[in-house]
N, CA, C and O atoms as a MOPAC input file, in Angstrom:
PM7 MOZYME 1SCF
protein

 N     63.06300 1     5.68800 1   -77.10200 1
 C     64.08800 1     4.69200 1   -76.87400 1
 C     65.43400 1     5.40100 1   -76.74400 1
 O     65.86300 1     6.27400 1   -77.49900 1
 N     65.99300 1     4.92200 1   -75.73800 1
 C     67.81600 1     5.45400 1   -75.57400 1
 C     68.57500 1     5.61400 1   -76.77300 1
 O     67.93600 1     5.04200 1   -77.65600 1
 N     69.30200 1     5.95800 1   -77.10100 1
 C     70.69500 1     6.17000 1   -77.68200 1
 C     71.36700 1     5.28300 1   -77.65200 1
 O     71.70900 1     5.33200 1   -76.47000 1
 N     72.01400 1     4.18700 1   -78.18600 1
 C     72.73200 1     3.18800 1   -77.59200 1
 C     74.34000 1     3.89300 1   -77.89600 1
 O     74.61200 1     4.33200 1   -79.01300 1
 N     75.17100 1     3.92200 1   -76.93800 1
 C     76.60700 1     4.18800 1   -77.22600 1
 C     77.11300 1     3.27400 1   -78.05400 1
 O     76.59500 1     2.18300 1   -78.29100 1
 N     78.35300 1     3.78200 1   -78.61100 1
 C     78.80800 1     2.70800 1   -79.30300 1
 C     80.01000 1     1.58000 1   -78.57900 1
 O     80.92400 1     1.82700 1   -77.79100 1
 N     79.56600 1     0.23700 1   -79.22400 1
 C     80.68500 1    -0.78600 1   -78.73200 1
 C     79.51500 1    -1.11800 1   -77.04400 1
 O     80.00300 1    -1.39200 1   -75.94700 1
 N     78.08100 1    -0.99200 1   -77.30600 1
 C     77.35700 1    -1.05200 1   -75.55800 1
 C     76.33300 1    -1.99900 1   -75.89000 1
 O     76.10000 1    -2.11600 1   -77.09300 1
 N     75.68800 1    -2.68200 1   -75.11000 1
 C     74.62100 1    -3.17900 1   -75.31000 1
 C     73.11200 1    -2.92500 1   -74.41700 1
 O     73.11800 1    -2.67800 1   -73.21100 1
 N     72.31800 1    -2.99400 1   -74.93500 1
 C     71.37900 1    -2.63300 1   -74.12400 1
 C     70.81200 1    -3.68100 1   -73.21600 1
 O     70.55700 1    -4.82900 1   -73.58200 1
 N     70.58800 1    -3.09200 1   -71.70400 1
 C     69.44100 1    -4.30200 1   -71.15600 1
 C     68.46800 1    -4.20800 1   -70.68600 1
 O     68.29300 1    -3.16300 1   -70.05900 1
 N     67.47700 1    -5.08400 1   -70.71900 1
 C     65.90400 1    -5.45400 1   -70.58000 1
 C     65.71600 1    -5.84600 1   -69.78900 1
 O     66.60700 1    -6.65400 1   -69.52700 1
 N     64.85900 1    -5.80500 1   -68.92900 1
 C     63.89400 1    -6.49200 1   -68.03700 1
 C     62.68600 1    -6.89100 1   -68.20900 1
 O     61.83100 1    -6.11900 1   -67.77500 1
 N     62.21600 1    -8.12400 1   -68.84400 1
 C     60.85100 1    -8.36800 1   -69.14000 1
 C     60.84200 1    -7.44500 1   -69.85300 1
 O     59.96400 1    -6.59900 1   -69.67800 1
 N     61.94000 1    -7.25400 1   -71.04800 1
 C     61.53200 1    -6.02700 1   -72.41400 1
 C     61.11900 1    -5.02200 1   -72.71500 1
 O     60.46500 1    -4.53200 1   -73.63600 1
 N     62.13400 1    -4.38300 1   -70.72500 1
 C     61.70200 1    -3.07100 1   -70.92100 1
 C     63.25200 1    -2.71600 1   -71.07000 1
 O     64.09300 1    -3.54200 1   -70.71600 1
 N     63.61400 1    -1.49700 1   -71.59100 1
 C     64.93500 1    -0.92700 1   -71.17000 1
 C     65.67400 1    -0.55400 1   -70.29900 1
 O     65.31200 1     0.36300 1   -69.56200 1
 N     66.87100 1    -1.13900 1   -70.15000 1
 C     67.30200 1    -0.60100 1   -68.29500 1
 C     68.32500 1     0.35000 1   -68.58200 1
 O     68.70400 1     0.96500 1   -67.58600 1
 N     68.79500 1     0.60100 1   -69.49100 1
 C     70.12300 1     1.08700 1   -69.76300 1
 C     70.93700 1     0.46500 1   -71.22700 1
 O     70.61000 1    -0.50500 1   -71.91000 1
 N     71.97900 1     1.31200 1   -71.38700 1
 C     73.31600 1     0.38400 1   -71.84600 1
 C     74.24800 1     0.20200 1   -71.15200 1
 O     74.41000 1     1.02900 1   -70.25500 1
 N     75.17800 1    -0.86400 1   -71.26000 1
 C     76.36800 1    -1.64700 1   -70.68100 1
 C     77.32300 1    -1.74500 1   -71.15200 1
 O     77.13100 1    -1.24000 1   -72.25800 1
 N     78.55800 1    -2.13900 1   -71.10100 1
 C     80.00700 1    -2.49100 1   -72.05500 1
 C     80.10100 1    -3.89600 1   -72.04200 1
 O     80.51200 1    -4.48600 1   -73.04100 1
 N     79.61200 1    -4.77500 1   -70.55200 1
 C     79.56200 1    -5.93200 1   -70.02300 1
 C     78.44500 1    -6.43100 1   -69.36500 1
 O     77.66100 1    -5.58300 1   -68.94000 1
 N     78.13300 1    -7.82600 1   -69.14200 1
 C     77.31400 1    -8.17000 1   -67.62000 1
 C     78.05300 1    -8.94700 1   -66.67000 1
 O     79.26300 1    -9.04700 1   -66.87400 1
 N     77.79800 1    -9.24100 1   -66.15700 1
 C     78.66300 1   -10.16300 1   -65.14200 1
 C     77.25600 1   -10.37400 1   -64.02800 1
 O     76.80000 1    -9.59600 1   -63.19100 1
 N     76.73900 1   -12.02400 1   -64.50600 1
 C     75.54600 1   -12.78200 1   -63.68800 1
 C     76.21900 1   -13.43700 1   -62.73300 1
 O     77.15900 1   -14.20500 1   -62.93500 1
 N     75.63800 1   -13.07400 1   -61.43100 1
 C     76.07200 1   -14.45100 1   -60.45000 1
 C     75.02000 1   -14.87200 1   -59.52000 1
 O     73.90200 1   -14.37200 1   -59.64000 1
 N     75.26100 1   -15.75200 1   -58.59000 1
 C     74.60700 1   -16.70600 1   -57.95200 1
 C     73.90600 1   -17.43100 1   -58.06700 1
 O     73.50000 1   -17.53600 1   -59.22400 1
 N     73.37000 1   -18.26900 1   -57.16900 1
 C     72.95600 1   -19.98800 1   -57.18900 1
 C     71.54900 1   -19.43800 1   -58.45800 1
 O     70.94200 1   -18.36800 1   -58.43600 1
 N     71.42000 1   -20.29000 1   -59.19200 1
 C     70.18100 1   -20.55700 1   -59.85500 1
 C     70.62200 1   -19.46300 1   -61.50100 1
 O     69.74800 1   -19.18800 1   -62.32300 1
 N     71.18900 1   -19.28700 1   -61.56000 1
 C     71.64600 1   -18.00500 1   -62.74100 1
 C     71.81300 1   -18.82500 1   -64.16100 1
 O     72.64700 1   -19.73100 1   -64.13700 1
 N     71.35600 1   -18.68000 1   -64.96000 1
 C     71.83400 1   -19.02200 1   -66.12500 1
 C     72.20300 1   -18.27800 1   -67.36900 1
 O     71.16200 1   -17.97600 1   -67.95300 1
 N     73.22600 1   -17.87500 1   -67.98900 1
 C     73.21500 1   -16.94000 1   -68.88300 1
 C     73.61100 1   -17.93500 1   -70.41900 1
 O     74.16800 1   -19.01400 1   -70.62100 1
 N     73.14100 1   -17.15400 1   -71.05500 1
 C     73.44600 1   -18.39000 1   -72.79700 1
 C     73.02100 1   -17.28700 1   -73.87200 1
 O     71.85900 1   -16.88400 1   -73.82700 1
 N     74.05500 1   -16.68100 1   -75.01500 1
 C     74.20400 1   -15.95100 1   -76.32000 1
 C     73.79300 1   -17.42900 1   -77.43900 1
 O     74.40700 1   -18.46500 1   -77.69600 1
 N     72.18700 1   -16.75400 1   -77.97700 1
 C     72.32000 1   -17.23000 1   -79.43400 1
 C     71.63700 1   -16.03600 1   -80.26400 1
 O     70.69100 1   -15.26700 1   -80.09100 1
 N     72.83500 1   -16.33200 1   -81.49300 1
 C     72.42300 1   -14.87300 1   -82.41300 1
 C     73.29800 1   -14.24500 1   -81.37800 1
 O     74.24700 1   -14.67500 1   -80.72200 1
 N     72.41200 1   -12.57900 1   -81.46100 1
 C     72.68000 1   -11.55400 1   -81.29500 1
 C     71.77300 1   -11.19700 1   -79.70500 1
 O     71.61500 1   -10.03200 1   -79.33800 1
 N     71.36100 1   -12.12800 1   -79.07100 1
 C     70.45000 1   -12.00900 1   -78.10200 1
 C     71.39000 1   -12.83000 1   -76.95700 1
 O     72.17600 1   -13.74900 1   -77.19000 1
 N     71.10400 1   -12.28600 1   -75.79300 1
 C     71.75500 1   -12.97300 1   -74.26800 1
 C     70.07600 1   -13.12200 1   -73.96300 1
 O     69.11400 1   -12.46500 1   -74.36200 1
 N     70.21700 1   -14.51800 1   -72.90200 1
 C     68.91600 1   -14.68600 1   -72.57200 1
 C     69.54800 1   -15.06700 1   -70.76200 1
 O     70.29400 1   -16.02000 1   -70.53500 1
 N     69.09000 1   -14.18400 1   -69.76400 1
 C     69.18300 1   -14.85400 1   -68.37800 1
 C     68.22800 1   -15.48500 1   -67.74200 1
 O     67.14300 1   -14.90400 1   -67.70300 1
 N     68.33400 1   -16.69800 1   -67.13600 1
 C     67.26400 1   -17.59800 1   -66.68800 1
 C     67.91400 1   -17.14500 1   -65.05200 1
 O     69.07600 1   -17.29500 1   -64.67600 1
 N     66.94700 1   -16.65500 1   -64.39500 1
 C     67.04400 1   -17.20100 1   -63.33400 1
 C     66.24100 1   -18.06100 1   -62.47400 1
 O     65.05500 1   -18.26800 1   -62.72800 1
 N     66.71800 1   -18.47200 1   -61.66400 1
 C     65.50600 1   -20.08800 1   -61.33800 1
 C     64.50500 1   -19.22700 1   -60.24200 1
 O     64.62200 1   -18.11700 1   -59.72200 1
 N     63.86200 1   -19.88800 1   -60.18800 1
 C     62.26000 1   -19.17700 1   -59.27100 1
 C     62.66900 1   -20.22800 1   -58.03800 1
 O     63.47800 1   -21.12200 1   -58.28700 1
 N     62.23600 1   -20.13300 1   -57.03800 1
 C     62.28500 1   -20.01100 1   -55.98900 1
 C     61.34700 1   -21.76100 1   -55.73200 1
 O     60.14100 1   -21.83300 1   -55.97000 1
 N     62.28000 1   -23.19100 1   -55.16000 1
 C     61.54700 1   -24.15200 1   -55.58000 1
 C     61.82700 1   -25.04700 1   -54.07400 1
 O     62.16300 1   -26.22400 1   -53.94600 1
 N     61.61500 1   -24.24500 1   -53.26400 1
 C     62.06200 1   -25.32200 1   -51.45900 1
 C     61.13600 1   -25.52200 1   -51.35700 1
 O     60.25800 1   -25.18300 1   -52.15000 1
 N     60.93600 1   -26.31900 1   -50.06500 1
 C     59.76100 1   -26.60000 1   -49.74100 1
 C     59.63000 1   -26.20800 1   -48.31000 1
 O     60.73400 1   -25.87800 1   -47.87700 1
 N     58.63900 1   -26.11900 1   -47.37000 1
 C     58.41100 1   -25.87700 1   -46.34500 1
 C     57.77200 1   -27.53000 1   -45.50300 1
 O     57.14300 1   -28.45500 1   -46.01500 1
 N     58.18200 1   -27.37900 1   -44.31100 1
 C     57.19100 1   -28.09500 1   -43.38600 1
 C     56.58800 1   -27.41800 1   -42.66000 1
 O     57.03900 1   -26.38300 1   -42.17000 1
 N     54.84800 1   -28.11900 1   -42.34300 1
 C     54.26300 1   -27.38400 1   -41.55300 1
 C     54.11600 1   -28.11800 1   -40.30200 1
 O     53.64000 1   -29.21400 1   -40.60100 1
 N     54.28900 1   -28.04000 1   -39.10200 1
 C     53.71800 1   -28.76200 1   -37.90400 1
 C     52.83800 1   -28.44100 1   -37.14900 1
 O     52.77700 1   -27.27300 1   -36.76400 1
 N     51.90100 1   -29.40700 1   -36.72600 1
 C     50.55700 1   -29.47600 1   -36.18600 1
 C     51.12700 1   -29.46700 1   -34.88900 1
 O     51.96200 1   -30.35700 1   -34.72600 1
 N     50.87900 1   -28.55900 1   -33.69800 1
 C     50.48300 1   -29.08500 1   -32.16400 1
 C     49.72300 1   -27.93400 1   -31.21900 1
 O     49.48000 1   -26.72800 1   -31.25700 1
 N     49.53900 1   -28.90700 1   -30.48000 1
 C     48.59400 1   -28.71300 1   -29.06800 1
 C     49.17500 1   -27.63500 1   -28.59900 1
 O     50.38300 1   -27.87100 1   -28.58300 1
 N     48.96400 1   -26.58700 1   -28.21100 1
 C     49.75500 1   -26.12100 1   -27.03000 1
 C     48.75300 1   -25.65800 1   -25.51600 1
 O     48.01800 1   -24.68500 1   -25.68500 1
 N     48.73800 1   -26.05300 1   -24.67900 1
 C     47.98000 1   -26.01700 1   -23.50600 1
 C     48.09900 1   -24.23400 1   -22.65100 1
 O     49.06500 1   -23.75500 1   -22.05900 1
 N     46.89800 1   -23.69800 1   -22.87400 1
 C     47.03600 1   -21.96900 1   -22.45100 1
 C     47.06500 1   -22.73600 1   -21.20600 1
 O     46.33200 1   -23.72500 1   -21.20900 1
 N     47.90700 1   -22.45900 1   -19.88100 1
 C     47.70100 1   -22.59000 1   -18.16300 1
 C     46.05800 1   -22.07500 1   -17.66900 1
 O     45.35700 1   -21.41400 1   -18.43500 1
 N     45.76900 1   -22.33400 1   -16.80900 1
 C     44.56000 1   -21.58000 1   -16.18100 1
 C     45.35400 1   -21.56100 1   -14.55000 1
 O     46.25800 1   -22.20300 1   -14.01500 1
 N     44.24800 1   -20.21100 1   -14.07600 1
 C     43.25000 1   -19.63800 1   -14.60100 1
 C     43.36000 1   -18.62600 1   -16.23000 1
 O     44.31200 1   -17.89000 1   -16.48600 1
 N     42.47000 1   -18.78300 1   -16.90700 1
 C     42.22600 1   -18.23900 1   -17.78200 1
 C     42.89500 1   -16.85400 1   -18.12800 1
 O     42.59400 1   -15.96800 1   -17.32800 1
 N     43.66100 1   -16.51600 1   -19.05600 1
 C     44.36700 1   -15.55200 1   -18.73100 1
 C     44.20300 1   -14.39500 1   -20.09000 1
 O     43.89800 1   -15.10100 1   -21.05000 1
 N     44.26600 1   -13.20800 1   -20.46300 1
 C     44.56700 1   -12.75300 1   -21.87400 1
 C     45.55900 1   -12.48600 1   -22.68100 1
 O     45.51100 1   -12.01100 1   -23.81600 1
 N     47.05700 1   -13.01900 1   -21.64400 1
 C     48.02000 1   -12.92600 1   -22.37400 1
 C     48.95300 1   -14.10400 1   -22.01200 1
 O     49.44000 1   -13.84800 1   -20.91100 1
 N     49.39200 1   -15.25600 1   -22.46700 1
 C     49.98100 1   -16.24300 1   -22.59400 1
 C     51.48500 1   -16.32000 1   -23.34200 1
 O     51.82400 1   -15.89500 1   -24.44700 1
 N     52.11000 1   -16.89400 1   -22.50600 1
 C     53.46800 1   -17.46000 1   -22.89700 1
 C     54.01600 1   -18.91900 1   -22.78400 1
 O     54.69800 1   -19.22000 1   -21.80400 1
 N     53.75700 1   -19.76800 1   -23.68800 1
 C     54.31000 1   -21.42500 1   -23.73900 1
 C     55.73300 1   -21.74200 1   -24.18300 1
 O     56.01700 1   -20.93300 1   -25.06600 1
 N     56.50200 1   -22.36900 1   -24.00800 1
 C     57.07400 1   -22.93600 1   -24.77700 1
 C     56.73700 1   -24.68000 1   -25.46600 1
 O     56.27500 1   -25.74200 1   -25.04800 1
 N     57.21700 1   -24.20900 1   -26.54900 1
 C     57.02000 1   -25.48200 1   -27.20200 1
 C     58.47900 1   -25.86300 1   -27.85900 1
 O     59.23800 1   -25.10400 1   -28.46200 1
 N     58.61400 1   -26.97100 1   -27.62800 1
 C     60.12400 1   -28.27200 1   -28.01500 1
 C     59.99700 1   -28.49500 1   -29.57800 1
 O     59.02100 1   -28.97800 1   -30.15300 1
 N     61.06800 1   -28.09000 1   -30.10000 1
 C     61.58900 1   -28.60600 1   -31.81900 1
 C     63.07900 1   -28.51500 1   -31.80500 1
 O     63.73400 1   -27.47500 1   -31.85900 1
 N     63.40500 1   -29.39700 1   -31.74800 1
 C     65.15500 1   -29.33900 1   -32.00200 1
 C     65.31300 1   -28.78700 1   -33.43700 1
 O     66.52800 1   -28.73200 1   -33.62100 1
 N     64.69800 1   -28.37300 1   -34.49000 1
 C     64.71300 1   -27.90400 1   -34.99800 1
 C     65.19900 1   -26.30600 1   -34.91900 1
 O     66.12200 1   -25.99200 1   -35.67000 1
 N     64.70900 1   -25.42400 1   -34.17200 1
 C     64.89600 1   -24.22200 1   -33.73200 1
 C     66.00500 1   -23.65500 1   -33.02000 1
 O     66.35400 1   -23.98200 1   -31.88500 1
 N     66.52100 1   -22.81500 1   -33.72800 1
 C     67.88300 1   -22.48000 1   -33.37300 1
 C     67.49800 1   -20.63600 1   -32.84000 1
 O     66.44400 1   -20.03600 1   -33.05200 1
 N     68.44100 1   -20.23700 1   -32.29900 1
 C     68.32700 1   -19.02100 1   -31.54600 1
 C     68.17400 1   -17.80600 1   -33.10400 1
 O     67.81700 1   -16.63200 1   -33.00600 1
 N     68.61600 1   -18.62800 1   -34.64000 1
 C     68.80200 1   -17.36500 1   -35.46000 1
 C     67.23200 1   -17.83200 1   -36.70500 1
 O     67.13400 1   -17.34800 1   -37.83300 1
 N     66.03300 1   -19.00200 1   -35.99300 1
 C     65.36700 1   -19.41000 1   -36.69200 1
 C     64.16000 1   -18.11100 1   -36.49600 1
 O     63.95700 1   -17.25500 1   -35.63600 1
 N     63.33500 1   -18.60600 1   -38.15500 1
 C     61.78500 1   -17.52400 1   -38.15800 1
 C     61.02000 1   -18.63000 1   -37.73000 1
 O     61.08400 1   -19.83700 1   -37.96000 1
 N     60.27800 1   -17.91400 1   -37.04900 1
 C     59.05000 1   -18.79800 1   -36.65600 1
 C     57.76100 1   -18.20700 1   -37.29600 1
 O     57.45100 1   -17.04900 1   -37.01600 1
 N     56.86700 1   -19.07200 1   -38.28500 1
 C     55.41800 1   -18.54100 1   -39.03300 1
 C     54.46500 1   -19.23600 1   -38.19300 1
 O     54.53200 1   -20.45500 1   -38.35400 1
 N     53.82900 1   -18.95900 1   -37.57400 1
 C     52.34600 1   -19.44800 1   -36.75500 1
 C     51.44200 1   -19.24500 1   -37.19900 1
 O     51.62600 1   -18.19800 1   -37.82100 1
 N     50.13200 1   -19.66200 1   -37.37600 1
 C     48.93900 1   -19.98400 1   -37.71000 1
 C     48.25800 1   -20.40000 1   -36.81300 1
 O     48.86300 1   -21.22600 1   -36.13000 1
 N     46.47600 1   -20.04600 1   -36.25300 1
 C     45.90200 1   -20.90100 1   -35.89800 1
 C     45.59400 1   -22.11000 1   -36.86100 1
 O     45.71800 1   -21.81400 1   -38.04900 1
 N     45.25100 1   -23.29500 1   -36.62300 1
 C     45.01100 1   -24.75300 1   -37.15600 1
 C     43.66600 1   -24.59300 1   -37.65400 1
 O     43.03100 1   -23.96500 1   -36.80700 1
 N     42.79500 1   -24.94300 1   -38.86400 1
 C     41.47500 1   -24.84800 1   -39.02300 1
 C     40.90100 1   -25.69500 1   -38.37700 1
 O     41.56500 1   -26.65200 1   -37.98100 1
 N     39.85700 1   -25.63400 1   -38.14800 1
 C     38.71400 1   -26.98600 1   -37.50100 1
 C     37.57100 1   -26.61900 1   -37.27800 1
 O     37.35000 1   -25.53100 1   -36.74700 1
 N     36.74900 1   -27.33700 1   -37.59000 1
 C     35.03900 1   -27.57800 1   -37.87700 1
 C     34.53100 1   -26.71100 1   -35.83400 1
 O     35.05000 1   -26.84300 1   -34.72500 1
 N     33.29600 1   -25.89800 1   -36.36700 1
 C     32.90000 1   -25.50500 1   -35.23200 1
 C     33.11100 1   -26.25900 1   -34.11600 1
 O     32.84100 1   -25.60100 1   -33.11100 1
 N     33.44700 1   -27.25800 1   -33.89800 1
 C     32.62000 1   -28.01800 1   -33.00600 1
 C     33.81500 1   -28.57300 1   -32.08600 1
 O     33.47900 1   -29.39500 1   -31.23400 1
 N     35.46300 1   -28.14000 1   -32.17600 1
 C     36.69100 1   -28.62200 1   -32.20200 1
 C     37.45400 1   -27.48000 1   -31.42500 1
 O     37.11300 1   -26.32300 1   -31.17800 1
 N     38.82300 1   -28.32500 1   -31.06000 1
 C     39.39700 1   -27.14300 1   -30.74300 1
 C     39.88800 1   -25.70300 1   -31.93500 1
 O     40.25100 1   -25.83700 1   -33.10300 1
 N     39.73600 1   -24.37600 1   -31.13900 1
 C     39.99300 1   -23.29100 1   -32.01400 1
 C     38.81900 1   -23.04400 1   -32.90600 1
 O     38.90400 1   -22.60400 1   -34.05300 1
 N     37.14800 1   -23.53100 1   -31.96100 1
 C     35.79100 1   -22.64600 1   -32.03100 1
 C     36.10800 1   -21.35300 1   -32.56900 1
 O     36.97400 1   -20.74300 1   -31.94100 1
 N     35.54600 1   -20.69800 1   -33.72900 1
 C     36.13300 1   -19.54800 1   -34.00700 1
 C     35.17600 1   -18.31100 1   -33.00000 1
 O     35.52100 1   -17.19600 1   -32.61000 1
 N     33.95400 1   -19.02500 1   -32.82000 1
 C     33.55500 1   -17.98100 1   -31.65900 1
 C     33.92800 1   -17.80800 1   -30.71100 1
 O     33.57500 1   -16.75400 1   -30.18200 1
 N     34.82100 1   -18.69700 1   -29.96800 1
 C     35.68000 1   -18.59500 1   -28.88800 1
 C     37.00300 1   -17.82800 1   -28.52500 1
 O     37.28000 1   -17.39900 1   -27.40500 1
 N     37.70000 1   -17.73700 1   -29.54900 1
 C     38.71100 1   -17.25300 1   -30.02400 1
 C     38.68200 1   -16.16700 1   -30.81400 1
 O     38.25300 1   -16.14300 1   -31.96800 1
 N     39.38800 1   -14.76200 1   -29.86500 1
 C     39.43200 1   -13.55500 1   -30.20700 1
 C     40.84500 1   -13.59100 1   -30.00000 1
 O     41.30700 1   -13.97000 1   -28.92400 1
 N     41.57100 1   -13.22000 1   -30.96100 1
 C     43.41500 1   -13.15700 1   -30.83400 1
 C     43.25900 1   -12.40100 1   -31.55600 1
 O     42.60800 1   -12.32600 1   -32.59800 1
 N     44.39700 1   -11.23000 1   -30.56900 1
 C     44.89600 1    -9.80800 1   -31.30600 1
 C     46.26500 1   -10.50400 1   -31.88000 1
 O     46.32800 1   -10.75500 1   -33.08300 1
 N     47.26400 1   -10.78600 1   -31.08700 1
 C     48.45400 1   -11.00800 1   -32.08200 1
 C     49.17000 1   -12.74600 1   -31.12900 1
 O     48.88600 1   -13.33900 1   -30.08800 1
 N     50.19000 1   -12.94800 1   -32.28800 1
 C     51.06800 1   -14.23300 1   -31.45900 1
 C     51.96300 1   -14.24700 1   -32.22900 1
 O     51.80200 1   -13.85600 1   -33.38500 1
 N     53.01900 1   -14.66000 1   -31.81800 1
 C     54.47400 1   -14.84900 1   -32.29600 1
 C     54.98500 1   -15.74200 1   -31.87000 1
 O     54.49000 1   -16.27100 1   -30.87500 1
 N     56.33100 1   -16.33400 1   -32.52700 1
 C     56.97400 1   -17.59000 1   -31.94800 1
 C     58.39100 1   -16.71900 1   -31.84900 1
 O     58.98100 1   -16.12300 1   -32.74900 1
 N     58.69300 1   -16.84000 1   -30.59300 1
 C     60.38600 1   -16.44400 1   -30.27900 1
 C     61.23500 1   -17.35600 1   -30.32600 1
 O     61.09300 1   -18.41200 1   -29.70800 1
 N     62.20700 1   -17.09600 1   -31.04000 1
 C     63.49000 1   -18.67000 1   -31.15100 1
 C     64.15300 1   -18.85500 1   -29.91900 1
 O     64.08600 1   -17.88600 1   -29.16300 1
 N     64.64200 1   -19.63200 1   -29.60000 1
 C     65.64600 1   -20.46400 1   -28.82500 1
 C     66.37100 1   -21.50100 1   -29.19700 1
 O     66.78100 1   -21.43700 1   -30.35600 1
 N     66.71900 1   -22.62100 1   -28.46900 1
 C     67.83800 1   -23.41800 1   -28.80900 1
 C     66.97400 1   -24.40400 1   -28.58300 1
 O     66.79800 1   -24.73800 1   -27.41200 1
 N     66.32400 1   -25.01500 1   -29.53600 1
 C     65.34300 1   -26.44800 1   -29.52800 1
 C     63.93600 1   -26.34900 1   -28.94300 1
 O     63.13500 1   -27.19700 1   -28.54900 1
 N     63.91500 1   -24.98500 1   -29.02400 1
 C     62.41400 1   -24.36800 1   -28.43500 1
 C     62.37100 1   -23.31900 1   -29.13900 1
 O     63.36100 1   -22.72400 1   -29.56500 1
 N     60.67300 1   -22.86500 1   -29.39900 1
 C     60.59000 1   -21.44500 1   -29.61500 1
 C     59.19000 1   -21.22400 1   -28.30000 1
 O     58.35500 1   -22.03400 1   -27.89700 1
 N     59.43800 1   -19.78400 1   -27.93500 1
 C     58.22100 1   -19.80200 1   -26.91000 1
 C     57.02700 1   -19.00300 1   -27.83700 1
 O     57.13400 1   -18.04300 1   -28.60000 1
 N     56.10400 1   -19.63900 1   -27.52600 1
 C     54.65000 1   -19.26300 1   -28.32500 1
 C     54.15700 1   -17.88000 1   -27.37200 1
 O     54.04200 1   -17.93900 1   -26.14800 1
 N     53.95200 1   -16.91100 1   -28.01200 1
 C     53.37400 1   -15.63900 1   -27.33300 1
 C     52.28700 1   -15.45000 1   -28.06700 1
 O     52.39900 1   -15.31300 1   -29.28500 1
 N     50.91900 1   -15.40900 1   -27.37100 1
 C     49.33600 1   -14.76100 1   -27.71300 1
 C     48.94200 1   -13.68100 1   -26.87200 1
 O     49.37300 1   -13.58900 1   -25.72200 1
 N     48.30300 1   -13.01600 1   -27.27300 1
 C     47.14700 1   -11.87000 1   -26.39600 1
 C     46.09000 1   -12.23500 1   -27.22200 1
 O     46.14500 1   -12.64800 1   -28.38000 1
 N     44.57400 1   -11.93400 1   -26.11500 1
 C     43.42400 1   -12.74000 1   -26.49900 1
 C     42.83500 1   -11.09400 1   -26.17600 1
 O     43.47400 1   -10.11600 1   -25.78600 1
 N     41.25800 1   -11.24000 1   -26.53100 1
 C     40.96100 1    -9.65400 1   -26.19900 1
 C     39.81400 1   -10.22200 1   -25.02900 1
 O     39.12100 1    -9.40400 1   -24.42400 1
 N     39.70200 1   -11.53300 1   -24.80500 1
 C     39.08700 1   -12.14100 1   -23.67000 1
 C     40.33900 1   -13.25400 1   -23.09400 1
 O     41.43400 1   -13.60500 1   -23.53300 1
 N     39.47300 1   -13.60000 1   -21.80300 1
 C     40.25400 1   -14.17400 1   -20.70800 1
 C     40.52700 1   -15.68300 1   -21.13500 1
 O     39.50800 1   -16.26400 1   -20.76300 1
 N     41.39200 1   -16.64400 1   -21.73800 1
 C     41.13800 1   -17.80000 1   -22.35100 1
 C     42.28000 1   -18.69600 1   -21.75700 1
 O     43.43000 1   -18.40800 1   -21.42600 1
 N     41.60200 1   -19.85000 1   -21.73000 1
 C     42.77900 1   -20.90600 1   -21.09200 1
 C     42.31800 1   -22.39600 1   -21.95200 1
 O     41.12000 1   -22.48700 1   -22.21900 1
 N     43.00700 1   -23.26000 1   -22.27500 1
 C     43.07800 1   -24.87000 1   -22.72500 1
 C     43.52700 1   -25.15300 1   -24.06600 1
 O     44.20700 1   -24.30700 1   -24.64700 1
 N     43.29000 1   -26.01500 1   -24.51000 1
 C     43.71100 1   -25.95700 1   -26.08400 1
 C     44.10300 1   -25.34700 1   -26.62100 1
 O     43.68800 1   -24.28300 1   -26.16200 1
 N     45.00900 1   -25.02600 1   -27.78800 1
 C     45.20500 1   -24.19200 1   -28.97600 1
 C     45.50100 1   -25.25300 1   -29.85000 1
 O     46.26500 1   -26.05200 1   -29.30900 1
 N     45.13400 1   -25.61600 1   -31.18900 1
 C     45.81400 1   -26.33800 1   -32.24700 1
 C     46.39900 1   -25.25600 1   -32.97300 1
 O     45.78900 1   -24.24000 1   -33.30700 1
 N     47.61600 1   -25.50600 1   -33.20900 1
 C     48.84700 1   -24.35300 1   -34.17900 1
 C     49.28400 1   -25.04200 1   -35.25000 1
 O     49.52300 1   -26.24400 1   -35.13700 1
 N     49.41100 1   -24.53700 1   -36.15900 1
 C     50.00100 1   -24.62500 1   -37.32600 1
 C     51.71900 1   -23.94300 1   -36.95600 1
 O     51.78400 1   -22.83400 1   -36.42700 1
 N     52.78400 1   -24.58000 1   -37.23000 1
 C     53.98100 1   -23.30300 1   -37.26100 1
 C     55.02900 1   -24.06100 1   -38.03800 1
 O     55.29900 1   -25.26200 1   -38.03100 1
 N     55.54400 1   -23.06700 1   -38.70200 1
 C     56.90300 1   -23.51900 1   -39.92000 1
 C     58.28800 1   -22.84600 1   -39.03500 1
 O     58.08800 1   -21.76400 1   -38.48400 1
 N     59.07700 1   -23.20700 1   -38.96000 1
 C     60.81400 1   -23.19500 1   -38.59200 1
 C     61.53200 1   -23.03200 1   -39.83300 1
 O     61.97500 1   -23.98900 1   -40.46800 1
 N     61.68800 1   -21.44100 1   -40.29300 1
 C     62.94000 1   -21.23800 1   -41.18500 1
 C     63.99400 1   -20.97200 1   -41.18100 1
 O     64.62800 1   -20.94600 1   -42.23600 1

C-alpha cells in the first residue's frame, strides 16, 4: 500500500488504489459526490437511454447484383447521425432465408433525412431485404 502524504487523501476505484490527492473536483451530467464520516462516496449514473429500432423493406434492384446501394427515407437522419443495421430475423420460410443470404458487409451512410443502405453479397442477389436499423 502507498504512503499517504500528509494533509492527502487517497483514491479508489472499485477499492483499488489510484493514488493520493489534496482535492477532487467531480463533474458532469449523472455525477454524484456525498462525505459521510471519513469516506467520499461517487455515484455515477450508468448509462439509462433508450434506443429505437426500425423495421423496413428495402428492395435490392434487379438484375440481381452483388453489390447494392438503396436509399432509404427517415427524417430522422442527419448528415452527423450513426447508423446500426441488422439483418431482421425470420422463420426459414420468409424474407432473409438464411440459406439465401450470404452478406460480407453493409453499412448505413448518413444524409439529410436519408441514410443510403450499402451491402456486398458473395452471390448475385436481388428483392427483399427486411432490416433492422437504429439512428444515433
Amino acid at each position: 500500500m502507498p504512503v499517504r502524504p500528509a494533509n492527502n487523501v487517497e483514491v479508489k476505484d472499485e477499492g483499488t488504489s489510484q493514488g493520493f490527492v489534496r482535492a477532487l473536483n467531480f463533474v458532469g451530467a449523472g455525477v454524484v459526490a456525498a462525505v459521510a464520516g471519513s469516506i467520499a462516496t461517487v455515484t455515477i449514473a450508468g448509462g439509462g437511454g433508450s434506443a429505437t429500432v426500425t423495421q423496413t423493406t428495402i428492395t435490392l434492384p434487379a438484375p440481381a447484383n452483388r453489390s447494392h446501394s438503396v436509399n432509404v427515407t427517415d427524417a430522422a437522419v442527419t448528415g452527423a447521425s450513426k447508423i446500426m443495421l441488422s439483418l431482421a430475423g425470420q422463420p426459414p420460410t420468409a424474407v432473409n432465408e438464411s440459406d439465401d443470404i450470404d452478406m460480407l458487409d453493409m453499412m448505413g451512410v448518413p444524409g439529410t433525412g436519408l441514410f443510403t443502405f450499402q451491402a456486398r453479397f458473395l452471390h448475385p442477389i436481388s428483392g427483399p431485404l427486411l432490416v433492422n436499423y437504429m439512428v444515433g
